[in-house]
N, C-alpha and C positions, 0 to 999 in steps of 0.2 A: 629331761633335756639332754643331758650327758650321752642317754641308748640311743635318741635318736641323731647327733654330732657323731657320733661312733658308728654307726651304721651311712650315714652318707658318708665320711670318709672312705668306709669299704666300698660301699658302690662307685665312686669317682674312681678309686685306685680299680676295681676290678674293670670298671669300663676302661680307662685309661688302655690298660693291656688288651682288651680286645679290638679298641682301636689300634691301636700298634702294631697286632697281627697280621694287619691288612688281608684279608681272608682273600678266597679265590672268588667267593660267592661277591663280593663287594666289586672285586673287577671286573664281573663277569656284569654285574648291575650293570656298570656303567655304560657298556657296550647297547644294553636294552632299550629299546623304543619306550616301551611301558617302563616309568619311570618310579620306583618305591618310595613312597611317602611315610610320615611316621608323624602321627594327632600327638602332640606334645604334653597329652595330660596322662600321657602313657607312665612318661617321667617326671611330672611334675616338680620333685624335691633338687633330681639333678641339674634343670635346665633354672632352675631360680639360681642355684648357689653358682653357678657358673656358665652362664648364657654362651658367652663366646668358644667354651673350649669345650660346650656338649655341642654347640652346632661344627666346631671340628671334628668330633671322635662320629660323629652320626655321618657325618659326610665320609672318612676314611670307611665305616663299616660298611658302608654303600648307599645308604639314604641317601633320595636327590632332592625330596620336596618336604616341606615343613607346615602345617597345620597348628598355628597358634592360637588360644582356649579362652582368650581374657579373662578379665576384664583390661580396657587400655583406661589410657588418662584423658581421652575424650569420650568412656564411656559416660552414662548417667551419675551423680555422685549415690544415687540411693541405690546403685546396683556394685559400686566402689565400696559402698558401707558395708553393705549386706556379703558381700564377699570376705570381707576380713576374718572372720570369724571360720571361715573354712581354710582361709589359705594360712593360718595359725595353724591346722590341723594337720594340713597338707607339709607343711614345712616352708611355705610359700611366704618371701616377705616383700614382693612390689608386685605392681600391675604386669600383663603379659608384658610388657616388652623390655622388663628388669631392668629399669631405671637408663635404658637407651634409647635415643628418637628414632623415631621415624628413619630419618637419613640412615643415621648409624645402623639399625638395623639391618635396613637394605645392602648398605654395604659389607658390614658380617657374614650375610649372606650369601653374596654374591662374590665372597674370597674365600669360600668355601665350595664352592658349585652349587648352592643350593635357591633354590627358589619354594615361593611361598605360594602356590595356586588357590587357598580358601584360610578365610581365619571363621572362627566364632564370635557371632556378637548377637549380644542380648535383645531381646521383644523390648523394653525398656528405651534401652538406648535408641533403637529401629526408630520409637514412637516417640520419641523428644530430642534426638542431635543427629539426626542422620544425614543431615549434610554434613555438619563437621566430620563426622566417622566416616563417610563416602571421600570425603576429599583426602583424609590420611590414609586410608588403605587402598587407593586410588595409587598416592604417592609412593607407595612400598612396592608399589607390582604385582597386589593380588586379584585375581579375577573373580573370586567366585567369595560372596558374602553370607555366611549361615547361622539360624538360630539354630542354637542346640538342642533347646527344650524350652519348656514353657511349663514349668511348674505350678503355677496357680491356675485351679481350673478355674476359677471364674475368667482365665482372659481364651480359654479356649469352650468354653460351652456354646458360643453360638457359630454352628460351621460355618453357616453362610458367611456371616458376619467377619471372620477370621481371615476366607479366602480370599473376600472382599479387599480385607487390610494387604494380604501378601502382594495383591496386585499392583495396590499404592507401592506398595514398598518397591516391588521390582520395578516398577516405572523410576521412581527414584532413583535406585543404585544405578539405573541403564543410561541415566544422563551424565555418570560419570562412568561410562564401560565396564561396571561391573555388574554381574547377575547377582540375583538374589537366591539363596537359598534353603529348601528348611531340611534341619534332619529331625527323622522321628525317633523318638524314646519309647514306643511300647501303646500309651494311652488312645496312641490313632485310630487304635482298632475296637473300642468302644462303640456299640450301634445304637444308635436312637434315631426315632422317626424312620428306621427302614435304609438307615446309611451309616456310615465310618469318617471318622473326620479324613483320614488318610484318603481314602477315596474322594473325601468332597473337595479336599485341597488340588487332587489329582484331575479330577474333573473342570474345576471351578474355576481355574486360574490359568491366565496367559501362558501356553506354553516356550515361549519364546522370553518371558522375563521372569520366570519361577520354575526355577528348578528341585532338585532335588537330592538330599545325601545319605545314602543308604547303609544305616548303620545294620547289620544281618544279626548281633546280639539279642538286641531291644524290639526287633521286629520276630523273632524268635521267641521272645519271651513272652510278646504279646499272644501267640499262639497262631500267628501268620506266617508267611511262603514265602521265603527274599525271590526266592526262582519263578514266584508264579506271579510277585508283582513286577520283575522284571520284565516278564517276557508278558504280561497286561500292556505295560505302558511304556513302550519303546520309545528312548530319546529324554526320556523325562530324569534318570538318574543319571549323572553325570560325577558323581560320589559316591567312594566307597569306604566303611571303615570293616577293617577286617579284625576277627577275632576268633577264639572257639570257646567252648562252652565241654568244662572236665565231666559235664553229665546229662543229661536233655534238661531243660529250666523254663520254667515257668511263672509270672509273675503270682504273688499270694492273691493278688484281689485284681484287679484292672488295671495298673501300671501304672494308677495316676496320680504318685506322689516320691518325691526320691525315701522316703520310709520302704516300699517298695524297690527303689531300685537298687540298696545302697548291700543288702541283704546276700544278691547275687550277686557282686564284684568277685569272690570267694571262689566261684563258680567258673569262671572266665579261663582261658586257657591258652597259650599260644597259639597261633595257626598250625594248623597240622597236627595239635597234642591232643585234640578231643574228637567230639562225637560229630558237627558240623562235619557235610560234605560239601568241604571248599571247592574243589573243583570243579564239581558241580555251579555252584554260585560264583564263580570267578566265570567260569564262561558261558555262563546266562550273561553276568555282569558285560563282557564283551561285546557278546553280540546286541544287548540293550541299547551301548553307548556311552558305559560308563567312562571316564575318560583316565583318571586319578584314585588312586589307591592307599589308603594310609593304612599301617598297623597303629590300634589302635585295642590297649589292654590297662581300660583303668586303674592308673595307679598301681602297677604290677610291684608285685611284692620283691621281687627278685629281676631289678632292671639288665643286669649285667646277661640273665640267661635269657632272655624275652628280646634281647634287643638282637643277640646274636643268632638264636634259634629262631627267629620270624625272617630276618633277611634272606639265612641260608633257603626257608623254605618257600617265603617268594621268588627270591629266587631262581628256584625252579617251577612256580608256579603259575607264574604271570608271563 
């Protein structure tokens, strides 16, 4: 308990100071139409112990938009349970929005420059309180609603069946102006009967209420093209989480369990520090229509150099 109290101290103190720096790459951000995002589970330990003064240091460093992970307090309670036991691990001691409402949020936010365009929320919660959940992240100002994953495959074995659900779903969040939408973890690109879930969601579902968030790690690891599903289904990704991979990666079996996923985090790399040809997939990502950009490097080992070395290099990238 002591190594890891002593290790977030250095991280808040080392980030502290690279906020402070106020880089060139941060004002030059702000000047940018494309606006840099940053998926909050990048930092998970930082943004628990200190909610308000990592959404300052991440605004100073040039982030404009925020990506929060849940679970909240109108998630499911059995998606509340089942969480605890990871955010013990994570260093995580409340639900995403660390023990502040709604309002408060919004306002943190918004005294910050920063805005929240997509948060995560669970298959769970979607399928038993989704109007309460639509009404509170309605109320914060965010537009674009995502499940992350779907870890138990009995809820995704039946494609049809699944697509089917997403469409309820997005007709839902669309009665209170938000879209719905899914990102993939890897598992999508399993084929049976002559298809891929990824594809049959792609196919199957309103494209105008089901969108999509294009994680290039987990669609990589599945042994799939972020470029060639881009430029398949123009309009349909509107999400990006960005990352690199220190060596080409592959999933051990099929991808369809985080046993699986949890192996490759080790693996992950800043942007621009590995083998992915970002540039390449940044401007597929553009002309597809993606709109929104997060870095996003699970639970990076080393936040202080991941936060400053991905800015610099969107940066110039985007």
């Amino acid at each position: 308990m002591k190594s890891r109290r002593d290790f977030l101290k250095r991280s808040l103190a080392a980030f502290s100071g690279l906020a402070l720096a106020q880089s060139a790459s941060a004002q030059w951000l702000r000047k940018r139409s494309t606006k840099v995002g940053i998926q909050l589970f990048t930092i998970p330990s930082l943004v628990s112990a200190d909610f308000k003064g990592t959404m300052k240091k991440l605004s100073d460093l040039g982030y404009r938009e925020i990506e929060f992970f849940g679970p909240y307090d109108f998630s499911a309670e059995e998606t509340q349970a089942g969480w605890k036991q990871i955010a013990g691990m994570l260093g995580i001691k409340q639900n995403a929005f660390y023990g502040h409402s709604v309002p408060e949020v919004k306002a943190i936010l918004k005294d910050n420059g920063l805005t929240t365009p997509s948060v995560h929320l669970d298959l769970l919660t979607m399928r038993t309180n989704i109007e309460a959940a639509a009404e509170a992240l309605a109320s914060l100002g965010t537009r674009y609603v995502a499940i992350p994953a779907i870890a138990n495959p009995d809820d995704r074995s039946d494609y049809d069946r699944l697509a089917d659900e997403f469409n309820r779903f997005g007709e839902a969040f669309a009665k209170h102006g938000l879209t719905f939408l899914y990102h993939n973890h890897g598992y999508e690109h399993i084929e049976k009967e002559g298809k891929t879930l990824m594809d049959t969601l792609l196919t199957q579902t309103d494209s105008k209420n089901v969108k999509f968030e294009l994680d290039i790690f987990w669609m990589t690891a599945a042994g799939a093209d972020p470029v060639a599903y881009l430029n398949k289904y123009p309009g349909r990704f509107k999400l990006m989480h960005i990352k690199d991979a220190s060596e080409p990666v592959r999933f051990s079996g099929d991808g369809g369990d985080p046993s699986q996923w949890m192996p490759l985090f080790p693996k992950m790399a800043d942007p621009g520090k590995g083998v992915f040809d970002l540039p390449a997939i940044i401007a597929a990502a553009k002309k597809s229509g993606v709109d929104h950009f997060y870095l996003e490097r699970d639970v990076t080992p080393q936040p202080e150099v991941t936060l400053k070395d991905s800015v610099t290099y969107l940066a110039k990238n985007l």
